[in-house]
C-alpha positions as CSV (number, residue, x, y, z in Angstrom):
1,X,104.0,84.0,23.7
2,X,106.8,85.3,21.2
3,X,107.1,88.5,23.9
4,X,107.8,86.4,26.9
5,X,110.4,84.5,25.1
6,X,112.2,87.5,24.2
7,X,112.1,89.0,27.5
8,X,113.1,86.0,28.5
9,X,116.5,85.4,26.2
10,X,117.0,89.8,27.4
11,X,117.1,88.4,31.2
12,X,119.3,85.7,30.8
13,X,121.4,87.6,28.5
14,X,121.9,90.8,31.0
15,X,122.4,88.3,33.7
16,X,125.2,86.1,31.3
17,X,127.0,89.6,31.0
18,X,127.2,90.0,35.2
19,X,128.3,86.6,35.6
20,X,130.8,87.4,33.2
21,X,132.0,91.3,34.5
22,X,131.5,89.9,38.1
23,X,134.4,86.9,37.3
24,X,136.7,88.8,35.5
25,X,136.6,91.6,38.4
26,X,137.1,89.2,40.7
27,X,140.1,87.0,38.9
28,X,141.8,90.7,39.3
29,X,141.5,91.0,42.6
30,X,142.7,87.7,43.3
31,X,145.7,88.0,41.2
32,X,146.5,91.7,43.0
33,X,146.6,90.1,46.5
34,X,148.7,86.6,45.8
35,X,151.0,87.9,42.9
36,X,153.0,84.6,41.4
37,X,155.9,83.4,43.1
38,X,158.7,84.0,40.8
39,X,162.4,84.0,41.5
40,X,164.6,86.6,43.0
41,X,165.9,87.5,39.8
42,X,162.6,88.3,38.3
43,X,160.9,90.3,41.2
44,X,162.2,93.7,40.2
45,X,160.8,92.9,36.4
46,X,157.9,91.7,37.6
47,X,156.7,95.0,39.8
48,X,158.2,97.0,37.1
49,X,155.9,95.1,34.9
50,X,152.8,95.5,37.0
51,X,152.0,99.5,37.0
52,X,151.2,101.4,40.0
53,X,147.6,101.5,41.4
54,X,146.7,104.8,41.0
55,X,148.2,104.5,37.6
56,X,147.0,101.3,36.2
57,X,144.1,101.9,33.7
58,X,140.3,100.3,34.4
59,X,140.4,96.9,33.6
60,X,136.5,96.7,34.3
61,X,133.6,99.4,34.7
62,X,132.8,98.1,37.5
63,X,136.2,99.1,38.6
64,X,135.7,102.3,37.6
65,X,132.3,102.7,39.2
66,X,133.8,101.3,42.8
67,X,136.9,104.2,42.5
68,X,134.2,107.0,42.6
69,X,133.3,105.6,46.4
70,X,136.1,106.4,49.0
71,X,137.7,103.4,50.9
72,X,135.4,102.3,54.3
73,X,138.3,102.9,56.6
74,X,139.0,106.4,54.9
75,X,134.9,107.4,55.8
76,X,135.2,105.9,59.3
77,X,138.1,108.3,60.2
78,X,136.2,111.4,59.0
79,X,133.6,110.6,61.2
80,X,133.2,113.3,64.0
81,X,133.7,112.0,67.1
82,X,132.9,115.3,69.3
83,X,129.3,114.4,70.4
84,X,130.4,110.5,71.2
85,X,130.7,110.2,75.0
86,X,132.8,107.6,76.2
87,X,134.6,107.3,73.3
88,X,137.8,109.3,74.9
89,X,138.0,109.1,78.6
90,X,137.5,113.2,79.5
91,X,139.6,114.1,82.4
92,X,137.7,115.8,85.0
93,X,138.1,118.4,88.0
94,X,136.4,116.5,90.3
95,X,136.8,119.8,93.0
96,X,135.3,122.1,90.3
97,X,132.5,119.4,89.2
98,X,131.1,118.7,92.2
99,X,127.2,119.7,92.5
100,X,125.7,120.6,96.7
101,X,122.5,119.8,96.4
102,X,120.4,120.9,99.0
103,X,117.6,119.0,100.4
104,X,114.6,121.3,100.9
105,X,113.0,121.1,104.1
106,X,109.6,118.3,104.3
107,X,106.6,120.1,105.0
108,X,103.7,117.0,105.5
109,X,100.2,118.5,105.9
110,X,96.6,117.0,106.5
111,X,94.9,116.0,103.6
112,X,92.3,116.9,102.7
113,X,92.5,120.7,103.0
114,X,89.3,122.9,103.9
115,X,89.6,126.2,102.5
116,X,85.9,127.3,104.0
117,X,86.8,130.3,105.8
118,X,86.0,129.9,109.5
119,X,84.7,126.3,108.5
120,X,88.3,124.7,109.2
121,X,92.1,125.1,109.0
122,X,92.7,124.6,105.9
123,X,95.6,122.5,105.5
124,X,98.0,121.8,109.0
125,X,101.2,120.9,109.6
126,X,101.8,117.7,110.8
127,X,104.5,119.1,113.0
128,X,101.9,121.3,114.9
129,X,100.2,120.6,118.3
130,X,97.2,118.9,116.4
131,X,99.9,116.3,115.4
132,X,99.0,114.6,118.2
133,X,96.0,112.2,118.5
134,X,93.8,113.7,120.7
135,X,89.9,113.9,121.5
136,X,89.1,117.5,119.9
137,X,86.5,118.9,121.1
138,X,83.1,120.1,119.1
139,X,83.6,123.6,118.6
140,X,79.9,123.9,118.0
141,X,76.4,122.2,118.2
142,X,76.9,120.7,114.9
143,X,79.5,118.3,116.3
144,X,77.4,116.7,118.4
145,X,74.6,115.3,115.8
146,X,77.6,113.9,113.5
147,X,78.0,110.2,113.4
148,X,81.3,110.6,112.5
149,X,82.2,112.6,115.7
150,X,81.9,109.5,117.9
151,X,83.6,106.7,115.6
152,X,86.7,107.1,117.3
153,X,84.8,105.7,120.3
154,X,84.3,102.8,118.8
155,X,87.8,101.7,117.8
156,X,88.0,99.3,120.3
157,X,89.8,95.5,120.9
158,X,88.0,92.7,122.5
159,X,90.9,92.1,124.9
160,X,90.7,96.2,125.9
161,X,87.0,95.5,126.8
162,X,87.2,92.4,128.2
163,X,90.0,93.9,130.5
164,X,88.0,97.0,131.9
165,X,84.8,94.2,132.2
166,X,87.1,92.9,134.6
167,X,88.0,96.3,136.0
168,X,84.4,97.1,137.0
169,X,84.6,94.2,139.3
170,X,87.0,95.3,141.9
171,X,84.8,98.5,143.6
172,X,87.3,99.7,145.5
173,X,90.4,100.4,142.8
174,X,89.7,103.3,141.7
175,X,92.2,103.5,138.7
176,X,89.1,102.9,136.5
177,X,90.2,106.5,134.1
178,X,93.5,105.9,134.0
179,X,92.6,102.9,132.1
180,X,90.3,104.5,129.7
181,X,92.3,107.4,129.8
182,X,94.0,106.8,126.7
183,X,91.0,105.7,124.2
184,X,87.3,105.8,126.1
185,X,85.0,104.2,124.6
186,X,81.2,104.0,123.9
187,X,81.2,100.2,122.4
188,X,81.2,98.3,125.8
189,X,78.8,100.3,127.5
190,X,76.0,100.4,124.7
191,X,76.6,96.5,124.7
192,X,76.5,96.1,128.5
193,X,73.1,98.0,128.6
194,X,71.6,96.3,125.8
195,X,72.2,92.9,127.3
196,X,71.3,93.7,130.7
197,X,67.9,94.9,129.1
198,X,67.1,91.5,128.0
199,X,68.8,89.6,130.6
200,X,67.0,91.1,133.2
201,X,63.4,91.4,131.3
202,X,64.0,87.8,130.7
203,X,65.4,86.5,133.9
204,X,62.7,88.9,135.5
205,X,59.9,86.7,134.3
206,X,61.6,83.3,135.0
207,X,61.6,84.4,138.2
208,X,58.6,85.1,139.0
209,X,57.5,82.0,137.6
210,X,59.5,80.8,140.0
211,X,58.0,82.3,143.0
212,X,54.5,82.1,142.0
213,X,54.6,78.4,141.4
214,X,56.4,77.8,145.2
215,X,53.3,78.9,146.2
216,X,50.8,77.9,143.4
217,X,51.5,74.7,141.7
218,X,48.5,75.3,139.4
219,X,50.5,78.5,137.9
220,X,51.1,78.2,134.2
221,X,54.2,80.2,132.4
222,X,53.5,83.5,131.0
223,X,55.6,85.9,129.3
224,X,54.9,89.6,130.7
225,X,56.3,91.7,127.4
226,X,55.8,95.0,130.0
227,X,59.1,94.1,131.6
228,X,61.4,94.7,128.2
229,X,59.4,97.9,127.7
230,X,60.4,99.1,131.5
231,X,64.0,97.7,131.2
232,X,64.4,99.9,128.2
233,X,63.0,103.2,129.6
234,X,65.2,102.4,133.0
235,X,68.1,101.5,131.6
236,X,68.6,103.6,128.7
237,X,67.4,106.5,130.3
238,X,69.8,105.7,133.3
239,X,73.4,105.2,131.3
240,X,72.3,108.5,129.5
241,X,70.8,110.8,132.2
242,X,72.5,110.2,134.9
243,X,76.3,110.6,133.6
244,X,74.9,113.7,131.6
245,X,73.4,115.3,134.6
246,X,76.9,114.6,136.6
247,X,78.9,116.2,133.7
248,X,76.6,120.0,134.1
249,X,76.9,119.4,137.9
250,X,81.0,119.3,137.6
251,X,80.5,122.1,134.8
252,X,78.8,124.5,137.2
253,X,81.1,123.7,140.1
254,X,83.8,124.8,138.2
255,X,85.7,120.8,138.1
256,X,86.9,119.4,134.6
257,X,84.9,117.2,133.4
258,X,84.7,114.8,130.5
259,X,81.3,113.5,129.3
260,X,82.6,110.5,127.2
261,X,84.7,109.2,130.6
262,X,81.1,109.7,132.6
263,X,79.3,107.6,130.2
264,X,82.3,104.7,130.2
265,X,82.3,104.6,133.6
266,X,78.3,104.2,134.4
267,X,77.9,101.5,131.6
268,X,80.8,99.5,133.0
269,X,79.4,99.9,136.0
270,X,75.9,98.1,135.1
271,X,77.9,94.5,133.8
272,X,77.4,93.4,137.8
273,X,73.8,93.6,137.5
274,X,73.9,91.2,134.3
275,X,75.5,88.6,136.8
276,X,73.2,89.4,139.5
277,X,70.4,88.8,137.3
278,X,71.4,85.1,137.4
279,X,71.6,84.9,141.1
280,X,68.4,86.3,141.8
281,X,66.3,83.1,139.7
282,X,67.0,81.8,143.4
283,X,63.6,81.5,144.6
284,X,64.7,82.7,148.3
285,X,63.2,86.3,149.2
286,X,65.8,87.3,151.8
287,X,68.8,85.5,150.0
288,X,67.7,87.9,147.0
289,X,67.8,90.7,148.6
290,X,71.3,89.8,150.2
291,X,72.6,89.3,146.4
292,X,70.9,92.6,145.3
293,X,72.6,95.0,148.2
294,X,75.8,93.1,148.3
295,X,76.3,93.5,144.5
296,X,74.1,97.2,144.4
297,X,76.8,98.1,146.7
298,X,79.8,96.9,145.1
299,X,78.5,99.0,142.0
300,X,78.0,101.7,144.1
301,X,81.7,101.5,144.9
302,X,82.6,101.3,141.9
303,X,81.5,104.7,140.4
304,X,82.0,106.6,143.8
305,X,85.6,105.4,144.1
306,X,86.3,106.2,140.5
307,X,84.3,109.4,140.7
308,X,86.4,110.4,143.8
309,X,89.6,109.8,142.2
310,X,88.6,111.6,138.7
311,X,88.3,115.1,140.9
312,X,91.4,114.7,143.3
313,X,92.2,117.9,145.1
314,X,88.7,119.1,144.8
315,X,86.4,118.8,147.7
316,X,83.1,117.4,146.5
317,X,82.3,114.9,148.6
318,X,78.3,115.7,148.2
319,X,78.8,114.8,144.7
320,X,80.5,111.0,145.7
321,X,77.9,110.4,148.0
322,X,74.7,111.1,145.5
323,X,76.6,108.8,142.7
324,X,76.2,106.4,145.5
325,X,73.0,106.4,146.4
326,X,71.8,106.9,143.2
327,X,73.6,103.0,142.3
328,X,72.0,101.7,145.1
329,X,68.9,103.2,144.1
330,X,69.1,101.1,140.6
331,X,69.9,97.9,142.6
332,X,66.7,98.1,144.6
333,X,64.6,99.4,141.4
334,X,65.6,96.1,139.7
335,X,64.8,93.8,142.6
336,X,61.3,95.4,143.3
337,X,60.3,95.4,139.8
338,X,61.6,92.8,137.9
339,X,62.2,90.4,140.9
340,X,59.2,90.9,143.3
């Protein structure tokens, strides 16, 4: 207890003795920068009584302690001021400052790059000729097993199908590739086949439930399954055979040819039959076969027109007229064995 009461009275006695420096410093400042008014007579004896600052003797230690410190505005101007930019507006040449930069020249290349030898190109300039968006052909075999091969054949619109849909309807056009020209396509004729298979295999059995109870009121409905099995084998098999056998033919005659463009052009042709399907429920025989040849043929036109245009200014005629027949031939296969 008797320690903390002397360390006590040592604090409050070192901080009597600031108070005490700290306002005798300060009275001198005060009476340094507002000296006393006195009269004219007595100026000169006062500043001869008040000696000069570097002269005067330390009145304090404090005041001592502050002269070893230089003034602020005397450390400020010893500053260096070389490395400040800004700080003294630099005149400049602007003829001998001026920088030419030169822009190097944009080289955009395929990504990504296939550095496989004979495997690919590596990477390609996009300013080449396979800049532009073209069908390239498989170079090999291996092409033609890769899904990703035929996606492009699938990048389709509904109002681009729906238009060549409308296309096949008018036989005698003939302008058929130029539509597809640009982008051919693989989507509408898988779809057209597909529906036509069970349209028909469908439509095949209402009618001849149709026709057998004309005749037999006792008949009861039966689904015959057989006809989906035969719609598949005939129609597959036909939008697939037939355009690949064309192709070889053209190939071995020496014509260009384009596989993908035979295949469009056979499976738009087979969206009449989806609408002659309908017709034929009519239980009329001869009115059935009417609907069947009139819209066999306009099929038949359809692909033998197009076909004839396709290889302008080469004469195979032989090779228009077995497209024909062989769409006619499909018209009446449909009508003997699905509507009998």
């Amino acid at each position: 207890m008797i320690d903390r009461l002397l360390l006590t009275r040592r604090r409050f006695a070192i901080f009597y003795s600031s108070l005490m420096i700290s306002g005798s410093f300060f009275q001198q400042q005060s009476q340094s920068k507002n000296p006393p008014q006195k009269s004219p007579s007595s100026v000169a004896r006062w500043h001869a009584s008040v000696p000069d600052r570097a002269q005067r003797p330390s009145s304090s230690p404090i005041s001592s302690q502050l002269r070893r410190f230089p003034r602020m505005e005397d450390s400020y101007t010893s500053l260096p001021t070389s490395h400040l930019l800004g700080s003294v507006p630099a005149v400049v040449d602007d003829a001998s400052s001026t920088i030419n930069y030169e822009v190097p020249e944009a080289n955009m290349q395929t990504f990504p790059p296939n550095n496989g030898g004979d495997r690919g190109r590596g990477y390609q300039s996009l300013a080449g000729p396979s800049e532009t968006f073209e069908q390239q052909p498989a170079s090999n075999w291996r092409g033609v097993f890769s899904i990703s091969s035929y996606t492009q054949y699938f990048n389709v619109d509904t109002d681009v199908v729906l238009n060549r849909l409308l296309g096949s309807l008018f036989p005698t056009s003939g302008d058929f590739f130029s539509k597809i020209d640009a982008n051919p396509d693989l989507y509408g004729p898988i779809w057209i086949s597909t529906t036509l298979i069970f349209v028909i295999a469908a439509l095949g059995n209402c009618a001849t439930y149709l026709m057998e109870k004309n005749s037999d009121t006792s008949t009861s409905w039966s689904f015959d399954v057989g006809y989906v099995n035969l719609a598949v084998w005939s129609i597959y098999g036909y939008a697939i055979v037939v355009p690949l056998g064309f192709y070889f033919l053209l190939q071995y005659l020496g014509s260009n040819a384009s596989l993908i463009r035979f295949w469009c052009l056979w499976g738009y042709s087979l969206f009449i039959f989806i609408l002659s399907s309908f017709l034929l429920l009519i239980p009329l025989e001869p009115l059935r076969w009417i609907i069947i040849l009139l819209l066999g043929g306009a099929s038949a036109c359809f692909v033998a027109s197009n076909l004839r245009s396709y290889m302008e200014g080469n004469d195979l005629t032989i090779v228009v007229v077995a497209a024909f027949l062989l769409q006619m031939a499909l018209a009446i296969f449909f009508k003997v064995w699905f509507f009998a």
